[in-house]
C-alpha positions as CSV (number, residue, x, y, z in Angstrom):
1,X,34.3,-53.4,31.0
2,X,34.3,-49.4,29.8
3,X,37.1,-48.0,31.2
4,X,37.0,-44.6,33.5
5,X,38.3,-42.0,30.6
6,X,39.3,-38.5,32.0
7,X,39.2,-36.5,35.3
8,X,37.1,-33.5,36.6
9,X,38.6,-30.2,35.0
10,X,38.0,-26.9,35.8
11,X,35.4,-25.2,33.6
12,X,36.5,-22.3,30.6
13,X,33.0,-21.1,29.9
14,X,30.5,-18.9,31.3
15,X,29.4,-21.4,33.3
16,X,30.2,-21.8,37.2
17,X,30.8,-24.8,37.9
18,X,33.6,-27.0,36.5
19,X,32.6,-30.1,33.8
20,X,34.3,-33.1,34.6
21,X,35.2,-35.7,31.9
22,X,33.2,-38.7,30.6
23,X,32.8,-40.9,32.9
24,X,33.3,-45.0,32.9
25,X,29.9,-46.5,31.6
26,X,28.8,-49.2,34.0
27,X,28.4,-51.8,32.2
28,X,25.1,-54.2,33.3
29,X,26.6,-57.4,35.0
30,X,26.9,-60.3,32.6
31,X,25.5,-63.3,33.0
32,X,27.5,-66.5,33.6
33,X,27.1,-67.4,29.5
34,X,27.2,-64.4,26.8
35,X,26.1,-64.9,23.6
36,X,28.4,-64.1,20.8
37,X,25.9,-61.8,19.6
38,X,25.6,-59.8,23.1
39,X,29.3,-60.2,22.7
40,X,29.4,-57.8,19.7
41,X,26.8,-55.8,21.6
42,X,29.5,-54.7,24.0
43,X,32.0,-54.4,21.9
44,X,30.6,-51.6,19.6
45,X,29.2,-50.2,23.0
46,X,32.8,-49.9,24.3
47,X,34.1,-48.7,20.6
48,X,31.5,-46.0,20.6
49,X,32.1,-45.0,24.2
50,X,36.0,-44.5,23.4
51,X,34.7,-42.6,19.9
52,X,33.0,-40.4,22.1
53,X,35.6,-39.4,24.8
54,X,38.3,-39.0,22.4
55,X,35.7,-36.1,20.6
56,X,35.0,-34.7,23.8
57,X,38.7,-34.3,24.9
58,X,38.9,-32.6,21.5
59,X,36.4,-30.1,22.5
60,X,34.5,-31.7,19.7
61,X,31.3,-32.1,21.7
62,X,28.7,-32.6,18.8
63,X,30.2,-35.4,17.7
64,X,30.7,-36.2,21.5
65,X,26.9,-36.0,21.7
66,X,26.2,-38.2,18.9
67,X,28.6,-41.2,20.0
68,X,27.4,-41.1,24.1
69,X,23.6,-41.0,22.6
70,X,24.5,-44.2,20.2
71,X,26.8,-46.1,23.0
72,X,23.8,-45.8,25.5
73,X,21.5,-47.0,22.8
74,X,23.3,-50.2,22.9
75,X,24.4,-50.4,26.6
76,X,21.6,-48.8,28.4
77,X,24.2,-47.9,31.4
78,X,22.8,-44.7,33.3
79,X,26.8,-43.4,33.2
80,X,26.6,-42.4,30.0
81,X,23.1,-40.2,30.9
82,X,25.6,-38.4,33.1
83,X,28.5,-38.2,30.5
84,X,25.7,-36.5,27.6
85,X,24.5,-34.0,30.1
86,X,28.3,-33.3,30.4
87,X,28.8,-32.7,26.7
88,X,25.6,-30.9,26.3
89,X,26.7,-28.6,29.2
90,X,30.7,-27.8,27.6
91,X,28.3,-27.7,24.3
92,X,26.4,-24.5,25.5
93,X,30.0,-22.8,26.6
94,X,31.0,-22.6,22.9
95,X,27.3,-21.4,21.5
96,X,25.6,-20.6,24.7
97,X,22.7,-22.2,22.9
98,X,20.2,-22.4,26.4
99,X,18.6,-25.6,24.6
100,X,22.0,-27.1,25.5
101,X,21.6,-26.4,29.0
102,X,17.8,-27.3,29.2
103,X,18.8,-30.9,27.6
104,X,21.7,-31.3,30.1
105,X,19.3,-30.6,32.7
106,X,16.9,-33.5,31.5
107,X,19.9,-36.1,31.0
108,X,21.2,-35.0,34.7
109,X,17.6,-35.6,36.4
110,X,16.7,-38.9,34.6
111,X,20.7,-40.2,35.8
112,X,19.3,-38.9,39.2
113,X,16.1,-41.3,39.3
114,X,17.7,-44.3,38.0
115,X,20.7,-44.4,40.1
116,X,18.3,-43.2,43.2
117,X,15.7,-46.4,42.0
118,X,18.5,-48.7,42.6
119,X,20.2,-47.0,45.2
120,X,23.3,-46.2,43.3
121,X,25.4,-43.2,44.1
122,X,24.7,-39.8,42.1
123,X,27.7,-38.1,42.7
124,X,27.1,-34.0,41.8
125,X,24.5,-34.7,39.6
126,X,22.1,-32.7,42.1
127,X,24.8,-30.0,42.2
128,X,24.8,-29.9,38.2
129,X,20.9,-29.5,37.9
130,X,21.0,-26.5,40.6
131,X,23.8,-25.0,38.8
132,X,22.2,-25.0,35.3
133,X,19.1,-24.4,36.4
134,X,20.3,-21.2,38.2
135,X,22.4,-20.5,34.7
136,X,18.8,-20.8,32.4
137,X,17.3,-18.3,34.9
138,X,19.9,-15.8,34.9
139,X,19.5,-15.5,31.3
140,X,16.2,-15.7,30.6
141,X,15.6,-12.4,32.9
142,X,19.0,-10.9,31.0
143,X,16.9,-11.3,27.9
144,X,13.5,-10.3,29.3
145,X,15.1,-7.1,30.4
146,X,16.6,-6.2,27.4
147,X,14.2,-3.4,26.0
148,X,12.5,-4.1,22.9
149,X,12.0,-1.4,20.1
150,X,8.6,0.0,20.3
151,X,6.6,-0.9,17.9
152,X,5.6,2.3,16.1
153,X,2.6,2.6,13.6
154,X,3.8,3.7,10.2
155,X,2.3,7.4,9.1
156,X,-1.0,7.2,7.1
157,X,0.0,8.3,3.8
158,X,-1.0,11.7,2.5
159,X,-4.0,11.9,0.6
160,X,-3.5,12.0,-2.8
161,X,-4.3,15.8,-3.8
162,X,-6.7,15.8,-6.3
163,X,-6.0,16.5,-9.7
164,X,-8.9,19.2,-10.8
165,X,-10.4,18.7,-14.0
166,X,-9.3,21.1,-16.5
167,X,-12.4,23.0,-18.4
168,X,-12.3,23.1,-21.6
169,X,-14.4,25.9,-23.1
170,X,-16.3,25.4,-26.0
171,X,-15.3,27.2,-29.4
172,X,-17.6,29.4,-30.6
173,X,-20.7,27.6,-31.7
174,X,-23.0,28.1,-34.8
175,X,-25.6,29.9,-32.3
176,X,-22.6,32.7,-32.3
177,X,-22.7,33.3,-36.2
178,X,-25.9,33.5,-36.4
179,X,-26.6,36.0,-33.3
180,X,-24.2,37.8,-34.8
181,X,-25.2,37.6,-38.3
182,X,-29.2,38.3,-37.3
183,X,-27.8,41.5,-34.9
184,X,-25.7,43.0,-38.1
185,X,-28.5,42.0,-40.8
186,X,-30.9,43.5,-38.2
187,X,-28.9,46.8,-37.9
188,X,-27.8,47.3,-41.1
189,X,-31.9,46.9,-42.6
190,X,-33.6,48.6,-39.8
191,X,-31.3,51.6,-40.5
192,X,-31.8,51.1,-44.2
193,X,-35.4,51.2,-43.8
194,X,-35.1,54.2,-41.6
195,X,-33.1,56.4,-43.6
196,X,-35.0,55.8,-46.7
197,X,-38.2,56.3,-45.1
198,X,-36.9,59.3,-43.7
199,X,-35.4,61.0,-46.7
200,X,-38.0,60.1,-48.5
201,X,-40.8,61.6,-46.2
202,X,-38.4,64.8,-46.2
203,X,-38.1,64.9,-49.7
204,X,-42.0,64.8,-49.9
205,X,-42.5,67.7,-47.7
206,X,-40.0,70.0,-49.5
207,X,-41.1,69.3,-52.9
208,X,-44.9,69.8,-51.4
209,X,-43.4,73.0,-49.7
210,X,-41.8,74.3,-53.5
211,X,-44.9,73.0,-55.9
212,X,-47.3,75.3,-53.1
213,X,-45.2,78.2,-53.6
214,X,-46.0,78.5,-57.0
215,X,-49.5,77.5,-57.4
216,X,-51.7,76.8,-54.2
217,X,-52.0,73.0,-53.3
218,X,-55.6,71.9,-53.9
219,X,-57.1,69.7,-51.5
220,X,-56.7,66.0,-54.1
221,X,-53.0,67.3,-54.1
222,X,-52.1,67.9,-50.5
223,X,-54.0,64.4,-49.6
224,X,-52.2,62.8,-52.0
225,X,-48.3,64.1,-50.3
226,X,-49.9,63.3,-47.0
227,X,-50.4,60.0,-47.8
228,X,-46.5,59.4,-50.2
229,X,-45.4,61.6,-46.7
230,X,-47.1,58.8,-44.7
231,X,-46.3,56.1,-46.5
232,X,-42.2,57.3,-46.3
233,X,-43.1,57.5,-42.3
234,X,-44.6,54.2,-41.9
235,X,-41.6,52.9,-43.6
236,X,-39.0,54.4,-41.5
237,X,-40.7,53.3,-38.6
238,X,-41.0,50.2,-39.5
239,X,-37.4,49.8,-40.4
240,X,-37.0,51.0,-36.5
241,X,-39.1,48.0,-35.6
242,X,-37.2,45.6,-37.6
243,X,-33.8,46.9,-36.9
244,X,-34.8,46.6,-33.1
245,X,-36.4,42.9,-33.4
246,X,-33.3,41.5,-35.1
247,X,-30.8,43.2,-32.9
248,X,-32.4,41.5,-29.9
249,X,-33.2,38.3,-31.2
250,X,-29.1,38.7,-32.2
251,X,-28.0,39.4,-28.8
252,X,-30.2,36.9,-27.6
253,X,-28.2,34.1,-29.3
254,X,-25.0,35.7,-28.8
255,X,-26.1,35.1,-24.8
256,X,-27.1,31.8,-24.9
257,X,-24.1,30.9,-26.8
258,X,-22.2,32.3,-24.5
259,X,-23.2,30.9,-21.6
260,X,-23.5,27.3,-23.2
261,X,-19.5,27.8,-24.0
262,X,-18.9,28.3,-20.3
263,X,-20.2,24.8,-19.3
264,X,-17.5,21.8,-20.0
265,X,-18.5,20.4,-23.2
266,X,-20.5,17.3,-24.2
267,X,-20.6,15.0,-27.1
268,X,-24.0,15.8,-28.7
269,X,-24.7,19.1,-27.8
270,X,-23.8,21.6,-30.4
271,X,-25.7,23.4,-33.0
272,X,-26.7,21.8,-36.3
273,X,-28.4,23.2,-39.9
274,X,-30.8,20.6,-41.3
275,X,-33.0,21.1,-44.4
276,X,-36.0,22.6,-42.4
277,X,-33.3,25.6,-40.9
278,X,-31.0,25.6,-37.8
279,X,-31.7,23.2,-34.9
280,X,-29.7,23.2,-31.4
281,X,-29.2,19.9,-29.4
282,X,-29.3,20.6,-26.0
């Protein structure tokens, strides 16, 4: 027979109510002829029952659990229901683990219905459920009203700031040096022209002026300075003409050179000189 191992003592944990020892696994009643094999059935059944007080008196209640859980595998006695809940119960005063508490209360309830089934006496068990079932609901609201950190949205990131472009103007192209080349050429011949056409008309008239002083200009000879005093004219105009044509056709590329410079550059489009003269790619 298991022997009664223990008393009731009074409880050190957070819990109210005082855990009593392991109580004496009833054993089932044998029949008038065991087996040798039943025999060794009960044996190992009492062995792990003593196992398992001598842990829990040692306030080692895991291994308490373990040995009560394989003792009633063997014996089956609804005691040993009531002696796991026990451990499971001193268990949760070390770790306060509420699983713990929530398998006591199973263990306690199912010793409940099988000693109630066969009309057995169930002790405090009823007491023990009430207890720890008041004990699970006092902390489960504890937690609940513990305030939990708000959960805040992180900050969008900044946009990133964007990184302008940097414009790279163009060097001065070929269009340049030759607006500027066609505006000096242009100056320099239309003022050539100018002033020999000029000095020569001038030099015309005087020497017409000097030759009439001496013997009067006949008619052949006057036409013939109005037309070298033309002539000299025409060709200081024309140098005027020139001069001005080139200087704007100069300025004119200088412009468009100038302008093309201010947009970023592009592969391709720059001035080339091929066989036939200049040629811009646009």
């Amino acid at each position: 027979m298991l022997r009664v191992h223990g008393s009731r003592a009074s409880s050190f944990g957070v819990l109210l109510w005082a855990l009593a020892g392991p109580v004496a696994a009833q054993a089932q009643t044998p029949a008038e002829s065991v087996s040798a094999a039943e025999g060794d059935v009960q044996a190992d059944g009492q062995r792990l029952f003593d196992e398992a007080s001598a842990a829990y008196n040692l306030g080692k209640f895991a291994d308490a659990i373990a040995k009560f859980e394989a003792a009633y595998a063997l014996l089956k006695a609804p005691s040993l229901l009531y002696n796991l809940g026990q451990a499971h119960a001193k268990a949760y005063e070390i770790d306060q683990d509420l699983a713990h508490l929530r398998q006591a209360r199973v263990l306690f309830t199912n010793f409940i219905k099988i000693r109630e089934s066969t009309g057995e006496a169930i002790g405090d068990a009823k007491e023990r459920v009430a207890e720890i079932e008041a004990e699970i609901a006092a902390k489960e609201q504890a937690a609940a009203a513990v305030p939990r950190p708000a959960l805040v949205a992180p900050a969008p990131a900044p946009a990133p700031t964007p990184t302008p472009t940097p414009t790279r103007r163009r060097p001065p192209g070929a269009l340049t040096y030759a607006g500027a080349g066609v505006l000096v050429g242009g100056l320099l011949a239309g003022a050539g022209l100018a002033a020999t056409g000029f000095v020569s008309r001038g030099r015309l008239v005087d020497q017409a002026a000097a030759e009439g002083t001496l013997v009067p200009l006949s008619s052949v000879r006057a036409d013939e300075y109005a037309a070298h005093e033309g002539q000299a004219a025409a060709m200081a105009y024309a140098g005027i003409g020139v001069g001005a044509a080139l200087v704007v056709t100069g300025a004119a590329l200088l412009i468009v050179d100038h302008v093309r410079r201010g947009k970023p550059a592009a592969a391709g489009k720059r001035a080339r000189f091929t066989g036939a003269g200049m040629a811009v790619n646009f």
